[in-house]
C-alpha positions, 0 to 999 in steps of 0.5 A: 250194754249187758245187765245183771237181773236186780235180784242177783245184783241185790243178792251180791250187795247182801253178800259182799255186805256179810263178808265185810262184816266179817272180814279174815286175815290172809290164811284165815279165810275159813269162814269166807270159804264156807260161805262161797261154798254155800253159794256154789251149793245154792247153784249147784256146782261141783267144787272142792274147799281147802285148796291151797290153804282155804281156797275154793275151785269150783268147775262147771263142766264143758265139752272133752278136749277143750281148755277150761277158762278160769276166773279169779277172786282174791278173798282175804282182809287186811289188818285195819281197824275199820273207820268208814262208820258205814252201817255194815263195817267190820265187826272185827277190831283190827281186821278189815276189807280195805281192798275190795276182796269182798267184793271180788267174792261177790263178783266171782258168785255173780259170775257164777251165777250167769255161767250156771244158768247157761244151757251149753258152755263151749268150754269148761269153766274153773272158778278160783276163790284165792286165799293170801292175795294180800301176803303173795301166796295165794296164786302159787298154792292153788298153782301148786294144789293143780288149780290151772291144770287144763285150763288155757286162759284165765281172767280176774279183776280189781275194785278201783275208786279212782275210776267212775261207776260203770266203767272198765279198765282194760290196760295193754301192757304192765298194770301191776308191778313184781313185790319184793322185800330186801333186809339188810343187817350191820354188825360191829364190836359196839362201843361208847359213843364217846370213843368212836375210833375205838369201834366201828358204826353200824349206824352211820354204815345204814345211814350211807346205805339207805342214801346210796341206794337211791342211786339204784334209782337216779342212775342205774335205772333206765329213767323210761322204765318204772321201778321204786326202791323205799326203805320202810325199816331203818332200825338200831341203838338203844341209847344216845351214847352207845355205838350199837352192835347192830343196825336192820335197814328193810324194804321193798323193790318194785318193778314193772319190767323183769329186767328192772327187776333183777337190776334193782336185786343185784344193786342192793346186795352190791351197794350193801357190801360194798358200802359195809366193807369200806365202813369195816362192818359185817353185813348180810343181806337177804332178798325175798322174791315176791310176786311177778308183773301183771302184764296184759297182752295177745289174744285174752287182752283183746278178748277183755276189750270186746267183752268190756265194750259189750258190757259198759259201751265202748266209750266207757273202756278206758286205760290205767291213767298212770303206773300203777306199782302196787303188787298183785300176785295174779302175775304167778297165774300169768307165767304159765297161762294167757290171761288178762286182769282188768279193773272194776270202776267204782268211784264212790259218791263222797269222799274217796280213800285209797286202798289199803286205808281205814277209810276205804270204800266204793261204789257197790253197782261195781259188783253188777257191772264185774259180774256181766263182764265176767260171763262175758269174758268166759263165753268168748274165750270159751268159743275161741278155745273150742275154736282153736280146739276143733282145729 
């Protein structure tokens, strides 16, 4: 097993306690990116801020012709009020770090911190301090800003409470799930509700909507792959006996396999108008393409294996227990680059809240055990890189 000095691991227990003081929303990021680059300048690494919104990509030099390994952490807060009463909760009414991105930051400047002190890297290193994880953005404007160029594979990873300290969970395979958001909107002439053969509804045509898309679910679906369809906006009518003119349905698609994905896409635009069609209601329907499928697979996966199995033991490797649906726009890295994202064990001693909850906290000894998996990771897939660069 692979330690951390307890100095450092105090270190980024005080660090990931400020930056949970003072948590920023999505795109807010400033002072949490002043922050990360005041911890590179301490180590004396070359990095450059306000990439991609306010992110930060620092690089430590490798030798020419190698590709870099680049590792992530994700640094932005929900909207949460705060009700863990820990002594160190968010001093800022309505902001919280409900998802472990604080200590994702730590983590990152652990890892940092072990790569820095090494006498030689075989590959040049590229560390990611991403912005708007929380809203799918992030991934695609530090891609776009050029934030992977020449780097040929890259690692992340994610708190995870349901997972006991000191573990590491290296799945093969899907771990997160593609987002995306559709909005569905009804029109008709409005009427009395006392009279409604003189109109038509568009209450009764999203009522008939919301159920037959369910359909997409129950019977399109291939029932051995994973998909979710929830609408979360059912919104319209002003008054109980007024047939509105307008009714909003809103949700959410998720899907583990591209196929699903594009399957579910297409039902919900086919279900809305036909289904508005024969109700005589006009509709439009709008799709938002969110963030891809994280999936792990090749050589970064069983480069993770071996680096977890040297850091915790291998009897403490274990696999996502179920499906994991929620988003996480590490995906975006994954279309062009190998990588593997990982997940930290971090079951607290108490109680245990969910991620994206007002009560939602963890086991800080994460942070070591992220920190050491990390620079572990990187010197593997350092020397295979240089490896395959030298032919």
């Amino acid at each position: 097993m692979i330690q951390i000095p307890d100095d450092l691991h105090r270190h980024l227990v005080a660090l990931r306690r400020d930056l949970h003081r003072q948590p920023e929303l999505s795109g807010q990021e400033q002072e949490t990116a002043q922050r990360v680059c005041a911890e590179l300048d301490a180590l004396h690494v070359s990095h450059r801020s306000g990439v991609g919104g306010h992110g930060v990509v620092a690089d430590l030099p490798g030798p020419d012709g190698v590709p870099a390994v680049a590792l992530r952490a994700d640094m932005d807060a929900l909207p949460l009020t705060e009700a863990t009463g820990l002594p160190y909760a968010s001093e800022r009414p309505g902001v919280m770090h409900a998802c472990g991105h604080d200590g994702h930051v730590a983590i990152l400047v652990g890892a940092a911190t072990l790569l820095a002190a090494e006498q030689r890297l075989r590959a040049p290193v590229r560390l990611l301090f991403q912005p708007a994880e929380e809203v799918g953005e992030g991934a695609a404007a530090l891609i776009a800003a050029g934030a992977l160029d020449g780097v040929g594979m890259i690692f992340g990873g994610h708190i995870d409470p349901s997972h006991d300290p000191g573990t590491l969970v290296v799945s093969e395979g899907p771990v997160n799930a593609s987002t995306d958001d559709f909005q569905i909107d009804l029109e008709g002439p409005g009427g009395h509700g006392a009279r409604p053969h003189e109109t038509v509804d568009p209450i009764l045509a999203a009522a008939t909507i919301v159920q037959a898309l369910q359909s997409l679910i129950t019977r399109d679906r291939d029932p051995t792959r994973a998909g979710v369809l929830t609408v979360g906006v059912l919104r319209g009518g002003t008054a109980p006996n007024i047939i509105p003119t307008e009714t909003r349905i809103a949700g959410t698609l998720r899907a583990q396999d591209p196929a699903v994905r594009r399957q579910l896409q297409d039902g919900v635009r086919r279900v809305a108008e036909l289904v508005a069609a024969a109700h005589r209601v006009r509709v439009r329907v709008q799709l938002r393409g969110g963030t891809p499928p994280v999936v792990n697979r090749g050589r970064p996966l069983e480069l993770a294996r071996e680096a977890a199995a040297s850091v915790v033991g291998a009897e403490r490797v274990e696999s996502l227990r179920t499906g994991n649906m929620g988003g996480e726009d590490f995906g975006f890295y994954l279309e062009s680059t190998p990588g593997c994202f990982i997940r930290y064990g971090a079951r607290p001693a108490g109680d245990r809240f969910p991620a994206h909850s007002s009560r939602f906290w963890w086991d800080e000894t994460a942070m070591a055990v992220g920190a050491a998996f990390l620079h572990r990771v990187t010197m593997l897939a350092a020397a295979d890189l240089a490896d395959a660069a030298a032919g």
